[in-house]
N, C-alpha and C positions, 0 to 999 in steps of 0.2 A: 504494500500500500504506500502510494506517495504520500510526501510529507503534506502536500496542498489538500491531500483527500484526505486524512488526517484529521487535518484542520477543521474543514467543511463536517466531515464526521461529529467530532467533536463538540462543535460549533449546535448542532441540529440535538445535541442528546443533552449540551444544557440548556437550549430553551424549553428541549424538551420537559426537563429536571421543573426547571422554573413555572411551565404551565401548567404542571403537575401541583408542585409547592401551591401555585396561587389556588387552583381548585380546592384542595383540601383545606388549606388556611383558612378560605371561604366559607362560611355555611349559607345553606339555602335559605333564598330568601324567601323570610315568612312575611305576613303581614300581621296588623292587629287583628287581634278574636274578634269585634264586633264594631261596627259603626251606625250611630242613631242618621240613617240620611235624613232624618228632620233638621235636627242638629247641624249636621252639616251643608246642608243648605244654604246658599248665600252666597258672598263672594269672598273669594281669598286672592289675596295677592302674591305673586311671584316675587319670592326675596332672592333665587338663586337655584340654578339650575344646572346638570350638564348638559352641554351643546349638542344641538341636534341640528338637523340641516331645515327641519321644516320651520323652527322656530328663526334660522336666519338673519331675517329681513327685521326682525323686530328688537328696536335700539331701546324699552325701555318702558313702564305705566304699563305692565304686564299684571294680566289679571283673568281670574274664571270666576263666573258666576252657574249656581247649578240651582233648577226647580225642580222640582215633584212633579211627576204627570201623573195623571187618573191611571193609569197602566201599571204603574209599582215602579217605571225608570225614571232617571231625570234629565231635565235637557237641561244643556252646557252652552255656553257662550263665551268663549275665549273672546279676549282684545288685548293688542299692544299698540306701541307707539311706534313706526316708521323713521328712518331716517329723515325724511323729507317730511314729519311732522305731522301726517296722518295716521288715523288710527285703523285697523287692521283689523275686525272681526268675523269672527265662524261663527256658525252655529254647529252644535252635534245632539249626541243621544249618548246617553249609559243604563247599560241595563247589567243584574245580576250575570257575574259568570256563573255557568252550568255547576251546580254540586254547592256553590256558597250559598251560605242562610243568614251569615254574620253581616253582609251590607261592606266591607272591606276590599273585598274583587269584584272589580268592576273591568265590563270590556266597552267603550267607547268607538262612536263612530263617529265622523263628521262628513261622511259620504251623505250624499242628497238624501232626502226623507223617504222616496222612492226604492232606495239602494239600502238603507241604513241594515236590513236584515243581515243581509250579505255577511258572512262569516269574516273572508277576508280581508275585510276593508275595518276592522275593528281590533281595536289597541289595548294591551292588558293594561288594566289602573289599580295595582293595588296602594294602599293605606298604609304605610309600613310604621309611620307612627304619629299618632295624635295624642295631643295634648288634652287632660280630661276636662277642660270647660272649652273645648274645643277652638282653643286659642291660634295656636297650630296646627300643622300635619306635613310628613312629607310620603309624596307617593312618588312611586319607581316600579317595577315591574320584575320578571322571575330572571331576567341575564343580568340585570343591575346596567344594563345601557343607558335606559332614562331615568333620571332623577330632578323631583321640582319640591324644593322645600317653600312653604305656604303661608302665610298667616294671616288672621282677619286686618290687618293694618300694614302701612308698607313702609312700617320698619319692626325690628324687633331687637329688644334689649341685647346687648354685645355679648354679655356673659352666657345669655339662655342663646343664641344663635350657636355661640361655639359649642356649648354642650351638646348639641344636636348634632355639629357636625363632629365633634368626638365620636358620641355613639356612633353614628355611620360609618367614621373609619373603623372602629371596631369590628363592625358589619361586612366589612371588606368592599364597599364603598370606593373609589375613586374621587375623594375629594376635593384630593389638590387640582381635580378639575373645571371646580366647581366656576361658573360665573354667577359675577351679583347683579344682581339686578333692579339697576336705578330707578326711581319714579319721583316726578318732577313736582308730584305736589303731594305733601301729608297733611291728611284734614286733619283737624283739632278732636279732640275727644270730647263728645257728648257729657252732660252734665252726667248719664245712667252711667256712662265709664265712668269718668272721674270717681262717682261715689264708689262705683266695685273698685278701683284702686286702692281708694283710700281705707275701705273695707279690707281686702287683702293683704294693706301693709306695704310694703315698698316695692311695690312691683313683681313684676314676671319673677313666679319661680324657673329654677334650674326644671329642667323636663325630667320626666319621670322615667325610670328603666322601661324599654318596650321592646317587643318583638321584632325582628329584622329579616 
């Protein structure tokens, strides 16, 4: 064996090594046991994401809003803000995936209302972790490729952000891929927040241990 094929040998059986290493380091991603979709209803905003191609175009005032349909799914309405200053909206559908009761996995579509049945045209959403007065959440999916960390306001305390993104590296996460994600205007908090802050004490706890 030449010393060049050797190399190349060698070369291929430790990434080999290494794709092995990262699978088992990994555990499978779980989501949370149950989600009230009443509760989570409403709109969250996008604090930080990894990069995906479809989200591309969109520089920033990133945001979903989800209802309740008479049918048991909910419809979705994405919007961000464009470079050029426009805002950018979809509409889609989520409905239970096959075997879930917990409200957690969800498969989403944004294919025309016509098409939305369609198997293929629909994206796993699971809930990997939310916060229990549903402050946050972040959902990602069973490869760990997409990940959108959430929250009802578009900012979130520095110390509870990082702890979130701790856990997820723990999770085997790709963090350090994470991008944040700007938005140009934070509304002031209603008189009902202020009182539950003040209720609460000094703000956002640290997140809870959850499922991954």
């Amino acid at each position: 064996m030449s010393r060049r094929h050797q190399r190349l040998v060698g070369a291929t059986l430790l990434a080999a090594w290494l794709a092995l290493g990262a699978a088992v380091a990994a555990p499978p991603v779980q989501s949370v046991s149950k989600v009230d979709l009443g509760r989570y209803a409403g709109t969250w905003y996008e604090l930080a994401r990894l990069p995906n191609r479809f989200q591309d175009p969109c520089v920033g005032d990133v945001s979903a809003t989800y209802s309740p349909n008479s049918d048991g799914s909910m419809g979705v309405v994405n919007r961000c803000r464009k470079a050029n200053g426009d805002i950018d909206r979809i509409e889609g559908r989520a409905t239970l995936a096959a075997g879930d009761t917990g409200g957690a996995k969800l498969k989403v579509s944004f294919l025309p209302s016509w098409l939305q049945w369609f198997p293929l045209g629909r994206g796993d959403y699971w809930v990997v972790m939310l916060d229990p007065d549903y402050r946050y959440a972040v959902v990602s999916e069973p490869g760990r490729e997409y990940l959108w960390i959430l929250a009802r306001t578009p900012a979130m305390d520095a110390p509870a952000y990082e702890a979130v993104v701790d856990q997820l590296r723990a999770g085997g996460y790709p963090v350090d891929q994470l991008v944040r994600t700007p938005h140009s205007t934070i509304p002031s908090p209603t008189a009902k927040q202020v009182q539950r802050l003040l209720w609460m004490g000094a703000g956002p706890a640290a997140p809870r241990r959850v499922a991954l």
